[in-house]
N, C-alpha and C positions, 0 to 999 in steps of 0.2 A: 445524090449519086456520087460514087468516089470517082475523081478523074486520075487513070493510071497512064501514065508512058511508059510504053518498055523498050528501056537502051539499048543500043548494040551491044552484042559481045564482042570483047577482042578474043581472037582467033586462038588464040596462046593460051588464055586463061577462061576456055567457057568448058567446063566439063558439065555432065549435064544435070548438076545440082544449080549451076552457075547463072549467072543473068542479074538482072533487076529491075525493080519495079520504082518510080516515084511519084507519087502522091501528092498531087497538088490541089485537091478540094477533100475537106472531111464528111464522109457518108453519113447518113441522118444515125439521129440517136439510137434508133432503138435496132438498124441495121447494124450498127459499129457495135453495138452493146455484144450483141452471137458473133461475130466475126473472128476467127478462127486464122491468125499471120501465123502461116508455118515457113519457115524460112529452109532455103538448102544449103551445105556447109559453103557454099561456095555465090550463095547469093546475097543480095543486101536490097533492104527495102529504105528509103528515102526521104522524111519527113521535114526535111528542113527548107521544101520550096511550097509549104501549108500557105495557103490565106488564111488560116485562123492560127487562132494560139496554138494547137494542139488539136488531138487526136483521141480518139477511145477506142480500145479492139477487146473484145469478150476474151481473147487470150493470143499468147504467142508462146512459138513454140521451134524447135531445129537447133540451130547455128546460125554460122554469116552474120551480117551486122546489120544492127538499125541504129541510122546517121537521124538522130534528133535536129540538129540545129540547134536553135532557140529553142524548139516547141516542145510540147509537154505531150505525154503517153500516158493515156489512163489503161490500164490493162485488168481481166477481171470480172465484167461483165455476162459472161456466161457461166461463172460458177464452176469453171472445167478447174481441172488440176493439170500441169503441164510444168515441162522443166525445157530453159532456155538455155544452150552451153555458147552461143554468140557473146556478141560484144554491143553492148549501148553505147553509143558512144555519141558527141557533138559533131559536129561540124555537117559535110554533107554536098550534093551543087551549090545549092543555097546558102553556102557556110553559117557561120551563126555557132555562139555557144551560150554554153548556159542551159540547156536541154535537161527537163527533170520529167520525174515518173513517179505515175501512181498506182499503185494494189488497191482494188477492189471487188467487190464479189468476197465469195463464201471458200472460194479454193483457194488450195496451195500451189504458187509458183517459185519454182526453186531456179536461180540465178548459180550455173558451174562455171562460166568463162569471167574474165579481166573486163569487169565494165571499165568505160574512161567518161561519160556523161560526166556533166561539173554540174548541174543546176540540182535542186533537193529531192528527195526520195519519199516519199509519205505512201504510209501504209490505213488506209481506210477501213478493209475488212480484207478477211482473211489472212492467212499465213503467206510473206514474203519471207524464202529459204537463202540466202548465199550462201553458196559451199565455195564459191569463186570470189570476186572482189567488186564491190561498188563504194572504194575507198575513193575516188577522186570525185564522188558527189559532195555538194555543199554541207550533207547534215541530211540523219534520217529523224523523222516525224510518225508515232505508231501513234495514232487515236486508238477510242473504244471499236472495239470489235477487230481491228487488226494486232497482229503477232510477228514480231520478227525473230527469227532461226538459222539455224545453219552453225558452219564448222567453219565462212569465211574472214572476210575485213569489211568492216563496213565504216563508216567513218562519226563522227558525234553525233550520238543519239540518245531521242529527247524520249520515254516513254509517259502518253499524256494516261488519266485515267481508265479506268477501260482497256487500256493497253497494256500489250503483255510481250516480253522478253524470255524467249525461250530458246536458250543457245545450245548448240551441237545438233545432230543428226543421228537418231537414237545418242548415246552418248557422248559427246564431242564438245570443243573449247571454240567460241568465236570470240575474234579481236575488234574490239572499237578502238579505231585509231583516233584518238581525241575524248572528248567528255561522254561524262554519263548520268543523264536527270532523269528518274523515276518519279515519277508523281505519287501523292498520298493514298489513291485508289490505284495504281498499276500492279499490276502481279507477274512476280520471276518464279518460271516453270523448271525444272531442272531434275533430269533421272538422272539414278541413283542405283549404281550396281554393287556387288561385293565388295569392291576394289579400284572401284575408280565412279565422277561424277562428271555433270554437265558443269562449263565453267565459261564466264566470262574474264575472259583478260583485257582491262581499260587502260591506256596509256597513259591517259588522265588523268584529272580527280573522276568521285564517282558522289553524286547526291542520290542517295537511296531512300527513298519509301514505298510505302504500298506492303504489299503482303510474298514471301515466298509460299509456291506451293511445289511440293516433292511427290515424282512418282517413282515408285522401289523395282527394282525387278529379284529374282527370285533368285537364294542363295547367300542370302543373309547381309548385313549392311557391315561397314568399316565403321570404325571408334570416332573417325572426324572427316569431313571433305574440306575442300575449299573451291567455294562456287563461285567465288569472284574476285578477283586482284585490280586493283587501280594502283598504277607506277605513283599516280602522285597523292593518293589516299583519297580518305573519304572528307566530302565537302558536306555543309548545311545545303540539304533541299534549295534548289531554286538559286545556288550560288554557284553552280559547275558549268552551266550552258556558258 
């Protein structure tokens, strides 16, 4: 069973999105697996007073914020697709940092708000979107069967085999602030309009392998793109992380 406490509101600041909830035991597996955190723009859920490492929820969803701490968020579990415009972020009652998260499940969840979490990002299965920022994480991690996307920041990231980097949002540019390792099996997704392309811009180096794959949309293609730029160029595989 989850054990929840609900704070008081202060009186100033409780509109009626507002409140919060904090989480001090993790609900059994296969309950947290469907579990479904909609947050209100004005409310925040609490995870940094867990008995355990961390936490799993089938998905999250709203605003407002969720205070990791230390502990870790597996999110994904029920396969839904949902988009989060809050803020991840450490600390919490419990303070603690270091707080990281995981994508799992077969859906897409798309991140619009300024995460601040500092602990690492790993992508399991399915599509993790930021159109916002989860530059102040340690380092994202995509295995097989997850994708990471979006038009945001995200900060050095490793894509292992089986994983796949697919940046913009229909066609749009994401920044890796820091490195960029592609494994020998990973595959770079990237549409391709008339006049302009999906693109990655690394601040980095960039060690590239695995395979690009292009999807065209209608209306003819341009003479050249450019799908990827690293500030500090390209590195030998396995020498950029």
């Amino acid at each position: 069973m989850v054990e929840i406490r609900r704070l008081h509101r202060r009186r100033r600041v409780a509109p009626p999105a507002g409140g919060s909830v904090l989480a001090t035991t993790s609900p059994s597996q296969p309950v947290a697996a469907a579990a479904r955190l909609i947050n209100g723009a004005a409310g925040s859920i609490d995870l940094s007073e867990l008995t355990s490492a961390g936490m799993t929820a089938g998905s999250i969803e709203g605003a407002g914020t969720i205070s990791l701490g230390s502990k870790s968020l597996a999110v994904g579990g029920n396969n839904l697709s949902a988009t989060f415009s809050g803020a991840l972020k450490d600390g919490g009652l419990g303070g603690g940092a270091g707080g990281s998260f995981l994508k799992t499940g077969v859906g897409t969840l798309t991140l619009t708000g300024i995460n601040i979490y500092t602990g690492a990002t790993t992508i399991d299965g399915g599509a993790l979107l930021v159109n916002g920022s989860i530059a102040a994480s340690s380092g994202v991690t995509v295995n097989a069967g997850g994708t990471l996307g979006g038009t945001g920041v995200v900060p050095a990231t490793t894509i292992n085999n089986g994983g796949m980097l697919a940046p913009g949002a229909s066609v749009g540019t994401l920044t890796i602030q820091g490195n960029l390792v592609m494994a020998s099996a990973a595959a770079y997704l990237v549409e391709v309009s008339a006049t302009n392309s999906d693109r990655t811009n690394v601040t980095g180096a960039a060690a590239l392998g695995g395979t690009v794959q292009v999807l065209t949309r209608s209306g003819g293609l341009a003479p050249s793109y450019t799908i990827l730029h690293a500030t500090r160029g390209l590195a030998e595989p396995g020498s950029a992380a």
